[in-house]
N, C-alpha and C positions, 0 to 999 in steps of 0.2 A: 501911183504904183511905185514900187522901193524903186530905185534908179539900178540897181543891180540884179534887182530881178528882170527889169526890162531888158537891161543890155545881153544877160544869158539867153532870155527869150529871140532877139536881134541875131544874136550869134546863132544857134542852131534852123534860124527859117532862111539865112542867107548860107549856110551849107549847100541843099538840095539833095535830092536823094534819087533818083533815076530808079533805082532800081523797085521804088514800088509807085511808078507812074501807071496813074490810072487818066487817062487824060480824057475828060468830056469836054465835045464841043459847044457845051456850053458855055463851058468856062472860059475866059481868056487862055489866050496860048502861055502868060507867064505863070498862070496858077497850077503849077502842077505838081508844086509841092507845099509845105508846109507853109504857111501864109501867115505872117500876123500884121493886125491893125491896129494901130493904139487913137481912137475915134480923137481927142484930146489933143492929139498935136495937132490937130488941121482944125480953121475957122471956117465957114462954119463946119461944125464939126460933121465928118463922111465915113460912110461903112459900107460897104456891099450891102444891098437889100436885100440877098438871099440869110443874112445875118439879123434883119428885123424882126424884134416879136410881133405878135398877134398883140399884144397886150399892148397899147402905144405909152401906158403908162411905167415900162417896166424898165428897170433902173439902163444905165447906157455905161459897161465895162471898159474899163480903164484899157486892158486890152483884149482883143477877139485873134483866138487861135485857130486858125483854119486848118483840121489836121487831114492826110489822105490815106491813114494805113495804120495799123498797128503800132507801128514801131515810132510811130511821129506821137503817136500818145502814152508811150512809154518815156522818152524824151520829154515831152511839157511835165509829167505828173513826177517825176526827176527833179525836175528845176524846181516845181513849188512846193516840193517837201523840202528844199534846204532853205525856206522861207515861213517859217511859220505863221499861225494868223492871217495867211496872206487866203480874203477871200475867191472862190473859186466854186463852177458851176459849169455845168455840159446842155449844150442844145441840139435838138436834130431837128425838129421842122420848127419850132416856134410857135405854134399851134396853140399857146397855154396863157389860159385867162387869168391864173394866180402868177406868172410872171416869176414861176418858181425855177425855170431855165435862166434866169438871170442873176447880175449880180453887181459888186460893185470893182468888182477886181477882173481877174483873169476868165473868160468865158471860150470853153472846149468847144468850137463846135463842128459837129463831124457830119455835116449836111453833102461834104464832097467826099462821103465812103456811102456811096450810091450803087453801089453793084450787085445786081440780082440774078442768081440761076438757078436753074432748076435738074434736079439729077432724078431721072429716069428711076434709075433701080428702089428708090426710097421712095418715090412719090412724093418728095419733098421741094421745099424750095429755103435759095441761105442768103438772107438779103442782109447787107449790109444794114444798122443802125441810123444811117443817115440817109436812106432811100425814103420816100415819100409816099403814100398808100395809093398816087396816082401810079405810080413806076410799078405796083406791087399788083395791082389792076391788071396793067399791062399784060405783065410778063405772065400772069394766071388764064390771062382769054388766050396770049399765045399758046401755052402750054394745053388749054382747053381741062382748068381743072380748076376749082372752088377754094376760098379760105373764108373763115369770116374774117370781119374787117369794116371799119367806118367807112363813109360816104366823099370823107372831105378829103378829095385828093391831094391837095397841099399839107396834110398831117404829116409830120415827122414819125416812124418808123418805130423808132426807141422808144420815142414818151407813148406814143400809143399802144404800142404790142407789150411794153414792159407792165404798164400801167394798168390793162384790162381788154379793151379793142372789142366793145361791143357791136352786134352785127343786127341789124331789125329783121333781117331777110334769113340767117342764119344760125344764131346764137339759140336759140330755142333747141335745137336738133344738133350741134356740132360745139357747141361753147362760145367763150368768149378768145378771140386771138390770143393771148396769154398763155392760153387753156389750153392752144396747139402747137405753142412753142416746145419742140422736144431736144433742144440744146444751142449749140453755139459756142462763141468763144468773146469773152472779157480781158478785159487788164486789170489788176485789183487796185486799189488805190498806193500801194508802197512799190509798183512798176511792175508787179509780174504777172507775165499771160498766161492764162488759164485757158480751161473748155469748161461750160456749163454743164455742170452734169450735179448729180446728187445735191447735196444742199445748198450749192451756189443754183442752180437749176430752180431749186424751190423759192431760193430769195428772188431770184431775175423776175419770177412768173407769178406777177401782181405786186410785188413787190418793188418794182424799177429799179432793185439791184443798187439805188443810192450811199447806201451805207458799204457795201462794198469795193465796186470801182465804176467802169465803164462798160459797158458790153458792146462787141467791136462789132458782131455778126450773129444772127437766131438762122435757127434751122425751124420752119413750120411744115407741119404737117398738112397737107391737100387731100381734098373729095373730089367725087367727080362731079363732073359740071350736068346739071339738071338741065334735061331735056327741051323744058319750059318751065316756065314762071308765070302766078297768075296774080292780079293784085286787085283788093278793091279796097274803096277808100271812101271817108265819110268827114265831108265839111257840115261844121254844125257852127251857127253863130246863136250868140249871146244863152249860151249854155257856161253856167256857175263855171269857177274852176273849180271850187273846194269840196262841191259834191262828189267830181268829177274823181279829184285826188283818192276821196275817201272813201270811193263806193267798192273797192275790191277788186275793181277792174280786172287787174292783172291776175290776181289770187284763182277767179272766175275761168281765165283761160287757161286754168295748169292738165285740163282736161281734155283738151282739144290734141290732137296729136302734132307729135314734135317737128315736123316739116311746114305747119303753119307757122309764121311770124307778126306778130303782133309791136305794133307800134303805134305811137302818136306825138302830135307836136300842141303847145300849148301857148296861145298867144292872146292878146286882147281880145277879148271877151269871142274868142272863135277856140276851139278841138280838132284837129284834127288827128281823126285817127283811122287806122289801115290793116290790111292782113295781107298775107304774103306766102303761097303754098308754092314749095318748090317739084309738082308734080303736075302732070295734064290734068289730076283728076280735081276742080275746082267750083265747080257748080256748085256747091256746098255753102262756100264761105260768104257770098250775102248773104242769106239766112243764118250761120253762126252771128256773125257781125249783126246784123237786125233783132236777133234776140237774144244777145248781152245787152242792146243799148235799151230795148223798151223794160227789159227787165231792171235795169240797173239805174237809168234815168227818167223811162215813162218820158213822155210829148206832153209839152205845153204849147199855145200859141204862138208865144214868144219866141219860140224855136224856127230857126229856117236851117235844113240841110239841104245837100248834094248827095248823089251817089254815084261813085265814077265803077269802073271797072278798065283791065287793061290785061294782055298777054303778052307776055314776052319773049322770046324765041329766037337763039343764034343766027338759026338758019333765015327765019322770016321777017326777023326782026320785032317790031314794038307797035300793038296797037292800043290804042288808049282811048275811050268814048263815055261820056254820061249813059248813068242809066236811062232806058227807053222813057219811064212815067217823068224824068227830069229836062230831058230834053229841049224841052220848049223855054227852062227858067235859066238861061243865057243872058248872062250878064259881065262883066267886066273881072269880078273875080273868076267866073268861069274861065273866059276867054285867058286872062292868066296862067291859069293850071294845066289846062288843055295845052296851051303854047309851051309850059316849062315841059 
């Protein structure tokens, strides 16, 4: 890294800034502002592990900028525009397989602008970029209201809500997280804050806003929270994957009404795949599921399924049991699934 770009870097995170101390207890009592690490000067080399990617293979920046507000990332993005060339990259949760939050120079990351609220009059909620989708979980069952949203609580906020934020339980009927982003506020890349709105709005919303700046804060739109939830699910071993891919699956359920959710997972020579209706009324959905699958893949011998079912409910909480005719074919992957 230029020796002059670090030392400007040095200079503005030994200021301090009080005035937009957000201080979590999670953090050490000295991180409450602007933080940088330069991993390279210490043997072996050390970084906060809130700063680790998901990707173990993804490059290790020369320096990691821990910013807490606004204003502290108007300040870094200052400094490396009177540096040119000088690479640069933004991280919120780390979450990303292509290791495209990384880099080999300066790395933004805003994992500690973690503040979530929710205002009444709007039915909305304005979570910070660097909140995590467990924090976004939270603050939704608090509130007693609905988003879609991924499953992996440790995802980063930004790269997921900017980039898409698919929902198996939800997106069918309400979109994709993106899709309910209806504003916010950015810094562009040459230091000035913005609000997302009109066509910075349109770039942030699937777009991740990369070509323009950072986005500091999203505003999303919330439902209400469903009553209950009913789920069933289908383990199927040594069923093809590539019939599986190509038989129209998905195409097949654009009929089925939009509060069902359709999903599945695809692994060694197993499918799993599931439905998800966010209403009491469920009795339905084994028979949808049981005849998409004989239609679309017919039973062979070779075939061994499961049929689970489960309801869900604030109040009652979660029950989860094999179908009656499966009951008795208890085995170690059952015992598994049943436990998770």
């Amino acid at each position: 890294l230029d020796v002059q770009l670090a030392n400007a870097l040095k200079q503005i995170s030994s200021q301090g800034n009080n005035t937009h101390d957000r201080s979590n207890k999670d953090w050490p009592n000295g991180w409450k502002h602007l933080t940088i690490f330069f991993p390279y000067d210490n043997e072996p080399y050390k970084f906060p592990v809130q700063v680790a990617m998901h990707n173990l293979a993804a490059y290790l920046p020369a320096a990691i900028v821990m910013v807490r507000c606004k204003d502290d990332i108007i300040k870094v993005l200052k400094i490396i525009r009177n540096y040119p060339g000088t690479p640069f990259c933004v991280k919120s949760g780390g979450h990303d397989y292509r290791a495209a939050s990384s880099c080999r120079g300066v790395m933004i990351d805003v994992s500690r602008m973690n503040s979530i609220w929710y205002e009444e009059q709007t039915k909305s909620i304005v979570a910070e970029t660097g909140a995590n989708l467990g924090m976004l979980m939270h603050k939704l069952h608090e509130v007693n209201r609905s988003a879609p949203h991924g499953d992996a609580m440790a995802v980063g906020l930004g790269g997921h809500g900017l980039h898409g934020g698919w929902d198996a339980l939800m997106s069918r009927q309400y979109g994709l997280l993106t899709q309910n982003i209806v504003g916010g506020e950015a810094v562009l890349w040459n230091g000035e804050a913005t609000s997302l709105t009109g066509d910075l709005l349109f770039l942030a919303r699937g777009g991740g806003f990369e070509d323009i700046g950072i986005a500091v804060n999203v505003r999303i739109v919330t439902w209400p929270r469903p009553k209950k939830m009913c789920t069933v699910a289908r383990i199927t071993q040594k069923l093809p994957r590539h019939p599986f891919m190509s038989s129209g699956f998905v195409y097949a359920t654009k009929r089925m009404p939009e509060n069902i959710g359709i999903g599945w997972k695809i692994s060694h020579e197993v499918v799993k795949q599931g439905m998800w209706v966010m209403s009491e009324a469920c009795e339905n959905m084994e028979v949808h599921l049981r005849g998409h699958n004989e239609k679309l893949f017919g039973t062979t011998p070779q075939q061994k399924e499961w049929w689970f079912k489960a309801v869900h409910s604030p109040q009652d909480g979660s029950v989860f049991w094999p179908m009656s005719e499966h009951r008795s074919q208890r085995d170690s992957r059952l015992d598994d699934l049943l436990e998770a």
